[in-house]
C-alpha positions as CSV (number, residue, x, y, z in Angstrom):
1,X,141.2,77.3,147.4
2,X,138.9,78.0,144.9
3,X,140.1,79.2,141.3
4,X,137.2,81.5,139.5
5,X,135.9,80.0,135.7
6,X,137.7,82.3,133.2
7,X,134.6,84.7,132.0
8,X,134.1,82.9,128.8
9,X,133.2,79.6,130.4
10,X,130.8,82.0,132.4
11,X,129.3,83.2,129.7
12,X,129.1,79.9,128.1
13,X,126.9,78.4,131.3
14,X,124.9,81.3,131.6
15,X,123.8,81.0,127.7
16,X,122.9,77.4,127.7
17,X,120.7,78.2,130.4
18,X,119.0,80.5,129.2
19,X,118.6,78.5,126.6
20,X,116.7,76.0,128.5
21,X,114.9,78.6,130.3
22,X,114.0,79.7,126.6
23,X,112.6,76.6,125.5
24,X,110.6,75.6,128.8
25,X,109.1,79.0,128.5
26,X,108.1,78.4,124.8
27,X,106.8,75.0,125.6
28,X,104.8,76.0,127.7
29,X,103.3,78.6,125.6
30,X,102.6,76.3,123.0
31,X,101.1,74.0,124.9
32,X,98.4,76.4,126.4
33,X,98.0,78.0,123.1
34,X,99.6,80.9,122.9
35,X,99.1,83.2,119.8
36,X,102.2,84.9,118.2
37,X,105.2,84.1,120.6
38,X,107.8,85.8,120.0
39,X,111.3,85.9,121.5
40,X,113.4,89.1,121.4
41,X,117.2,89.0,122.4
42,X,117.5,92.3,124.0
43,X,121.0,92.1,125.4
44,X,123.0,94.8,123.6
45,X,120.4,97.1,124.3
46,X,119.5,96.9,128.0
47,X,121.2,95.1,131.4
48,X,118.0,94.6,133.1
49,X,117.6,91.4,130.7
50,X,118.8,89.1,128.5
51,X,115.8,88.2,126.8
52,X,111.9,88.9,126.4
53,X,109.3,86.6,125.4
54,X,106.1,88.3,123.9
55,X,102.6,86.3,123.5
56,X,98.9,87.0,122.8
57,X,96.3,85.4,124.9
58,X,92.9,85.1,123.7
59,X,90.8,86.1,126.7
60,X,91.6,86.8,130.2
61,X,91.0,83.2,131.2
62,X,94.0,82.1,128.5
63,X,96.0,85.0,130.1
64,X,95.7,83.1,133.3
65,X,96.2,79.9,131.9
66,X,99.5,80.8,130.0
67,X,100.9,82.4,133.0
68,X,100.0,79.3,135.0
69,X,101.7,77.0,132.4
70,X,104.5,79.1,132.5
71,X,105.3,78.8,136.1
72,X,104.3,75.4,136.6
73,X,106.8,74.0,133.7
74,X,109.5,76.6,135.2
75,X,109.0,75.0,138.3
76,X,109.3,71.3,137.1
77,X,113.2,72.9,136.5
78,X,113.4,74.5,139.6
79,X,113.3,77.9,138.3
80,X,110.9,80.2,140.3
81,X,110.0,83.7,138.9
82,X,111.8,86.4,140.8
83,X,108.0,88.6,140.5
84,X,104.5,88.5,138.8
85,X,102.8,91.5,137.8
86,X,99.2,91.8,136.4
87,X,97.5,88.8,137.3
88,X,94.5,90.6,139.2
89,X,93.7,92.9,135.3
90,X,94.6,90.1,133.4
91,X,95.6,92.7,130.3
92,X,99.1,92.2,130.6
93,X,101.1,89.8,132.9
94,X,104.4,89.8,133.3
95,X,106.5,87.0,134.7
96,X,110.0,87.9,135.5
97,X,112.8,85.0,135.5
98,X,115.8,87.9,135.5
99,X,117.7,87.1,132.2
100,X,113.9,86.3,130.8
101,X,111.1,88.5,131.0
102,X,107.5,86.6,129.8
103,X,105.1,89.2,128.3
104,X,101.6,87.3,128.2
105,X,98.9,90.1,126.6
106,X,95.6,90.3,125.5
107,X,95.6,91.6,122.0
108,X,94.4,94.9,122.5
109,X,97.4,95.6,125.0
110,X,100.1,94.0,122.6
111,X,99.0,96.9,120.1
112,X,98.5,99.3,122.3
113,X,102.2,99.3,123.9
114,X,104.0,97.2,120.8
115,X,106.9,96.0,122.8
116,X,108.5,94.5,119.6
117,X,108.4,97.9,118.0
118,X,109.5,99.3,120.8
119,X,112.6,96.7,121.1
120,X,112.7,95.7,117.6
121,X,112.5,98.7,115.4
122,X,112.5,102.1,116.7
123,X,115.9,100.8,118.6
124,X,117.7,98.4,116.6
125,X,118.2,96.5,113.4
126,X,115.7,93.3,112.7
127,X,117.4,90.6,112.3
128,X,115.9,86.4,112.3
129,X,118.1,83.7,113.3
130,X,117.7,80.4,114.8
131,X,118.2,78.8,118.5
132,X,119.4,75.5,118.7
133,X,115.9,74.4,118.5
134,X,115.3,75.8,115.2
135,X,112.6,78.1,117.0
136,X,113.3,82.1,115.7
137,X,115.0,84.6,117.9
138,X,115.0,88.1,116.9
139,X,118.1,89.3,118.0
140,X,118.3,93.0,118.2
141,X,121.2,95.1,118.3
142,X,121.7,99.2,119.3
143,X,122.2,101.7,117.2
């Protein structure tokens, strides 16, 4: 028989996966150059997921190559994307890992639709801290 993990240990999993999912994600952006990444912590404000993970690419061919990165290191860990979106406009693509959402924009887009205004200050409090990399997280919290 099988007892279920008390919900804390969970939890506990869960985070320091995400975790690693977090820091894949961002070196893999920093490897293929991405401009401005940016890591939101959206979980008090939505279900759909944990976190989002916002970068500028510099022309549609860096849009590509950031998504590819993306996917190619996530793979490495066995983590596939559950969907990508945009690939064929090359504006915006979005690769979905469930608890982590990759945003990979050109510039014009990122202004255009602001997703850290959007998640960061119309609906919450801006706040910096740290992951356990040292890398910033903006956590963001309802109203």
């Amino acid at each position: 028989m099988t007892r279920n993990r008390p919900a804390e240990e969970r939890r506990s999993k869960h985070e320091t996966e995400a975790a690693g999912m977090l820091a894949v994600i961002r070196e893999a952006l920093e490897d293929a150059k991405g401009v401005d990444i940016l890591t939101l912590d959206v979980r008090k404000l939505t279900d759909v997921t944990d976190y989002m993970v916002i970068t500028t690419g510099t022309s549609d061919r860096h849009v590509r190559t950031l998504s590819d990165r993306v996917q190619e290191l996530m793979k490495r860990k066995n983590w596939t994307p559950l969907g990508v979106e945009g690939e064929t406009a090359m504006d915006w693509v979005l690769v979905d890992y469930v608890d982590i959402v990759v945003h990979i924009m050109r510039e014009r887009a990122r202004r255009h639709y602001d997703l850290e205004g959007l998640w960061d200050d119309s609906l919450a409090e801006h706040k910096v801290t740290s992951d356990s990399r040292g890398d910033a997280v903006h956590p963001v919290s309802g109203p």
